[in-house]
C-alpha positions as CSV (number, residue, x, y, z in Angstrom):
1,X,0.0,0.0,0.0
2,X,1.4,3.8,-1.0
3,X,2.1,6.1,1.9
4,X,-0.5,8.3,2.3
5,X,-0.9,11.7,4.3
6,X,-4.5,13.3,5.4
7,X,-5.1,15.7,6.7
8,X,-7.4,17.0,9.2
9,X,-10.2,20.1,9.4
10,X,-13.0,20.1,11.9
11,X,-16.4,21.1,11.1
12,X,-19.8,22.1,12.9
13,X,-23.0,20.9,11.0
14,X,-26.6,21.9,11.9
15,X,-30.2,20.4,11.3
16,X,-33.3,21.8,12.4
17,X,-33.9,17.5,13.0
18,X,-31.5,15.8,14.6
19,X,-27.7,15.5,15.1
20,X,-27.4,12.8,12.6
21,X,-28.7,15.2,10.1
22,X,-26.5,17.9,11.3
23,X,-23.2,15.3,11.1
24,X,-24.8,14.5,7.6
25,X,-25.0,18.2,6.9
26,X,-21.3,19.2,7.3
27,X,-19.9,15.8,5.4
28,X,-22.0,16.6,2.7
29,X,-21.1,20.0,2.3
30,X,-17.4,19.1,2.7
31,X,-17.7,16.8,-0.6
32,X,-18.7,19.7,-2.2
33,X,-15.5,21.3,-1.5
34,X,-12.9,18.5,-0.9
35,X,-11.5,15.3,-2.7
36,X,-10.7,12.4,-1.1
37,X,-12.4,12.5,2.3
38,X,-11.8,9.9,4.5
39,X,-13.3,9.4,7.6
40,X,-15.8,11.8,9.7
41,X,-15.8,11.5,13.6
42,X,-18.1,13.1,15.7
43,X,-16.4,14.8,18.4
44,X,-19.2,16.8,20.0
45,X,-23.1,16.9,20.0
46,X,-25.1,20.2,21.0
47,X,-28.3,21.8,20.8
48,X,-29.3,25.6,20.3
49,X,-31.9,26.9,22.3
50,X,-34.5,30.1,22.0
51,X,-35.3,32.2,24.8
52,X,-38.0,29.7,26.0
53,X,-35.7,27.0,26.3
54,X,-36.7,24.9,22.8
55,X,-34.9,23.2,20.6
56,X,-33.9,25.6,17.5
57,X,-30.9,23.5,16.0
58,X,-29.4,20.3,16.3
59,X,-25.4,20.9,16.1
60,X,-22.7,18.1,15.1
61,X,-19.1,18.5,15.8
62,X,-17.0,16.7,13.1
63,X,-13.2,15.8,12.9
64,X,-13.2,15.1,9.0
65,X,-10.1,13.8,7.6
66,X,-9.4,13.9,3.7
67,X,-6.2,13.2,1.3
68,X,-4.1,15.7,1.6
69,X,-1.6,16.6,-2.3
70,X,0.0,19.8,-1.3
71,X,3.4,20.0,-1.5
């Protein structure tokens, strides 16, 4: 197998949902923007609230890692 070097960015997702649409969220706008991702690790999970206490978002804290070719 070739030597290989990733590297790593973190990323916060959001959903009005659920975290695992949040996680979803970030990933897929990553792919939009990177080559070669690798793996995605959720690192934290949170919730914003309004004034009342409710739910407004679902947020998703992501280690993703993709291929790295600079030089």
């Amino acid at each position: 197998m070739p030597e290989s070097v990733y590297k790593v960015i973190e990323l916060i997702g959001t959903s009005n949902e659920s975290w695992e649409k949040a996680a979803a969220n970030a990933v897929g706008q990553a792919a939009n923007s990177l080559r070669d991702l690798r793996v995605a690790e959720v690192v934290q999970l949170d919730m914003q609230l309004d004034a009342k206490g409710q739910v407004e978002a679902y947020r998703a804290k992501l280690n993703v890692s993709f291929k790295f070719e600079g030089s």
